[in-house]
ROPALUM-801065 format. One record per residue (C-alpha): residue number from 1; x, y, z; residue in three letters. Coordinates in steps of 0.2 Angstrom, whole numbers. Layout:
N
<site><pos>NUM</pos><east>X</east><north>Y</north><up>Z</up><code>ALA</code></site>
...
% end
This chain:
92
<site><pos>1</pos><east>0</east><north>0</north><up>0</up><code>UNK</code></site>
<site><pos>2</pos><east>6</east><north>18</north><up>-2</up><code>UNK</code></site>
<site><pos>3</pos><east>8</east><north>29</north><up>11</up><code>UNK</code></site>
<site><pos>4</pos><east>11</east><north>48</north><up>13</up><code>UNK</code></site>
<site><pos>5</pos><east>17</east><north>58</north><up>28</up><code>UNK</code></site>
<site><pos>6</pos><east>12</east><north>75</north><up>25</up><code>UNK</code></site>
<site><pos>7</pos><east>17</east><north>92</north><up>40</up><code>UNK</code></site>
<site><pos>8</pos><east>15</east><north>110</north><up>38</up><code>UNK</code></site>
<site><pos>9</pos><east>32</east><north>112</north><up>33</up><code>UNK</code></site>
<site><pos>10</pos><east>35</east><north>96</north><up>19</up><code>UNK</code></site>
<site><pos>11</pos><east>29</east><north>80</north><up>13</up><code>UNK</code></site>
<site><pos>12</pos><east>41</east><north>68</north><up>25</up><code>UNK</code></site>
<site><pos>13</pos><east>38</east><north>51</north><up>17</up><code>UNK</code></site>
<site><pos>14</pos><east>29</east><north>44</north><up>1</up><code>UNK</code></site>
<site><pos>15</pos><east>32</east><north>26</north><up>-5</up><code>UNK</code></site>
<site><pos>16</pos><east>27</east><north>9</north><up>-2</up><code>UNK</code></site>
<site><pos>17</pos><east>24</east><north>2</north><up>15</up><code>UNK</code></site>
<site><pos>18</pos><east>18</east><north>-15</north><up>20</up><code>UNK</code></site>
<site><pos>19</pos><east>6</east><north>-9</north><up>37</up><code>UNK</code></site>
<site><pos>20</pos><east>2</east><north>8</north><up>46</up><code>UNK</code></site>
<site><pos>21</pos><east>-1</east><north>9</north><up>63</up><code>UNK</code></site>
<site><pos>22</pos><east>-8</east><north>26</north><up>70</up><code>UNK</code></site>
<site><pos>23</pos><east>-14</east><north>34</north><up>85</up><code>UNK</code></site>
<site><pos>24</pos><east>-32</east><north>36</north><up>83</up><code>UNK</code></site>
<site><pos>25</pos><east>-44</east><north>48</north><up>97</up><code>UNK</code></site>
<site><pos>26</pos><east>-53</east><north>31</north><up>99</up><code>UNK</code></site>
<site><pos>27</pos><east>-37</east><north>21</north><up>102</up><code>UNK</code></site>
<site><pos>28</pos><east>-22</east><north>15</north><up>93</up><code>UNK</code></site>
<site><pos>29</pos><east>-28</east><north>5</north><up>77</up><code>UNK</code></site>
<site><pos>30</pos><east>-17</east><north>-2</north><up>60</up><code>UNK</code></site>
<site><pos>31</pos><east>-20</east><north>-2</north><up>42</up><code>UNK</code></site>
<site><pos>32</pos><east>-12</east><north>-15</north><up>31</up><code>UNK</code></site>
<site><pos>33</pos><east>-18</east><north>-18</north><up>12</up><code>UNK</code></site>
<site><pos>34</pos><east>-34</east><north>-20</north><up>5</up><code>UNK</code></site>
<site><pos>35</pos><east>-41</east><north>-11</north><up>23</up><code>UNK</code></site>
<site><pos>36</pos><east>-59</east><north>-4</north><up>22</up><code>UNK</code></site>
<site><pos>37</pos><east>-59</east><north>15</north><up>18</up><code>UNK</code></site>
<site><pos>38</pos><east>-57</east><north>26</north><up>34</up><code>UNK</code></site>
<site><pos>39</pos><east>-56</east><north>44</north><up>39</up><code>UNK</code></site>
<site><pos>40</pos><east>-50</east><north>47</north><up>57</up><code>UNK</code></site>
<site><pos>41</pos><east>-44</east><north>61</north><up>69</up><code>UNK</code></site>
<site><pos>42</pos><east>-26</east><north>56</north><up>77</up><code>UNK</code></site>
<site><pos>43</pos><east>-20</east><north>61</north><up>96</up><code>UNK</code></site>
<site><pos>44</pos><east>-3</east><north>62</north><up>102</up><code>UNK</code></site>
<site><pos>45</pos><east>8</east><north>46</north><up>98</up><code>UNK</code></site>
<site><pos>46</pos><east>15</east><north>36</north><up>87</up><code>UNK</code></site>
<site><pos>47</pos><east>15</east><north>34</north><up>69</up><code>UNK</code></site>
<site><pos>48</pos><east>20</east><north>15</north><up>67</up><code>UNK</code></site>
<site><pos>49</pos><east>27</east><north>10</north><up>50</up><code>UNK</code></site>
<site><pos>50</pos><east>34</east><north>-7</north><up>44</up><code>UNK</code></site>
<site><pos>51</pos><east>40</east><north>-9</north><up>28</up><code>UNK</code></site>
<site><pos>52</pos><east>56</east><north>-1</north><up>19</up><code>UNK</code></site>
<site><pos>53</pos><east>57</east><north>18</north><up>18</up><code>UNK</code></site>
<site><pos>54</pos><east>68</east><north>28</north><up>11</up><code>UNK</code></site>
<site><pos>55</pos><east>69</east><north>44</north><up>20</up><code>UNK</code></site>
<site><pos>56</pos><east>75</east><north>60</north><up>14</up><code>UNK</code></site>
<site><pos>57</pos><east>91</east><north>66</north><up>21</up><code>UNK</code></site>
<site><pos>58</pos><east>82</east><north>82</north><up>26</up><code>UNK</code></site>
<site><pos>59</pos><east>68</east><north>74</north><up>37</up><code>UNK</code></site>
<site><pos>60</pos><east>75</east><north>57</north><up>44</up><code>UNK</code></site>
<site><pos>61</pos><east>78</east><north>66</north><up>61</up><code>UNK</code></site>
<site><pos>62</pos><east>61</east><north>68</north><up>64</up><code>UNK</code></site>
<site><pos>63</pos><east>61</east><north>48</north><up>62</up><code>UNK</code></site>
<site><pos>64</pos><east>66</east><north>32</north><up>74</up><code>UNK</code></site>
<site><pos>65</pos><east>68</east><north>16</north><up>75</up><code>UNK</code></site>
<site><pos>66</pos><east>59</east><north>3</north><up>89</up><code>UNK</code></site>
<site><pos>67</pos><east>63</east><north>-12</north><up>95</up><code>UNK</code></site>
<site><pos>68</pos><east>52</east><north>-24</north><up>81</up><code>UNK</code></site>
<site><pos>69</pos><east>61</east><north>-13</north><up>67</up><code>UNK</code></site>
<site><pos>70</pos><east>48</east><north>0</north><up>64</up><code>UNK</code></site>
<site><pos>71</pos><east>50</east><north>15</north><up>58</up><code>UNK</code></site>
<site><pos>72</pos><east>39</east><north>28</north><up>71</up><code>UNK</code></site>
<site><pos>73</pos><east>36</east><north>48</north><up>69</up><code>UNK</code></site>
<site><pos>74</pos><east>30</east><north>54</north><up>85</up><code>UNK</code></site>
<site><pos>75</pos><east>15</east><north>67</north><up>83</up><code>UNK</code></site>
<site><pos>76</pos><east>5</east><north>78</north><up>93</up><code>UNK</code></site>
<site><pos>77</pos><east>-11</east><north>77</north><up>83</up><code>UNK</code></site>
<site><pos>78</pos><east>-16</east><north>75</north><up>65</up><code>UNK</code></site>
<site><pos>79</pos><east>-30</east><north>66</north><up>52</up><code>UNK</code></site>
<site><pos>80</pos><east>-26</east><north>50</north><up>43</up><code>UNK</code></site>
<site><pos>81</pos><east>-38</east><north>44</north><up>26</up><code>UNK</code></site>
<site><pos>82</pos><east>-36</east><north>29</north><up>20</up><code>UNK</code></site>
<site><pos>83</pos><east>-45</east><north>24</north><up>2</up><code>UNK</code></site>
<site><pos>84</pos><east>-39</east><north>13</north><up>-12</up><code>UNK</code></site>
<site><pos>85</pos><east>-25</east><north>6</north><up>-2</up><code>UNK</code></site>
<site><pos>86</pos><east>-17</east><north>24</north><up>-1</up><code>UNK</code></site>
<site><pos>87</pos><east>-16</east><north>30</north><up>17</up><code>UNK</code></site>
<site><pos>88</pos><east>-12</east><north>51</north><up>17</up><code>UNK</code></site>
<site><pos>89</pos><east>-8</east><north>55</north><up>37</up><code>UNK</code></site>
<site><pos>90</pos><east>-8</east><north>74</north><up>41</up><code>UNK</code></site>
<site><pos>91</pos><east>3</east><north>76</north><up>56</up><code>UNK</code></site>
<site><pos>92</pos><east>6</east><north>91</north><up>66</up><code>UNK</code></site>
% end
């Protein structure tokens, strides 16, 4: 599936991820391929990604590591849309 990583200042990250886990007002929930369309606010966490990205130089600070190999953005709130197995988070 495609994901895209979108602040106020840049796009962070576009390309091909195998899951997305995000944290959603109603609790912390994951996306993989072929998920139902969805639309949902984010609260403060964790951005979860598995999968390889290729972060540009410019914006791989912003991004770590966890212990199962993920790669995490932290966030303080945001939206997340998924449709068509292309998941857009807007994350402040």
């Amino acid at each position: 599936m495609y994901l895209e990583i979108v602040s106020p200042e840049a796009t962070l990250f576009s390309g091909e991820v195998i899951s997305v886990t995000v944290p959603g007002i109603n609790g912390e929930f994951q996306m993989l391929q072929n998920h139902a369309p969805i639309v949902s606010l984010l609260q403060e966490g964790k951005v979860k990604v598995k999968g390889t990205m290729h972060i540009e130089e410019d914006y791989a600070s912003k991004f770590t590591k966890d212990q199962d190999g993920n790669t995490v953005l932290e966030i303080s709130s945001g939206t997340v849309e998924l449709k068509d197995n292309k998941v857009i988070v807007l994350a402040d």
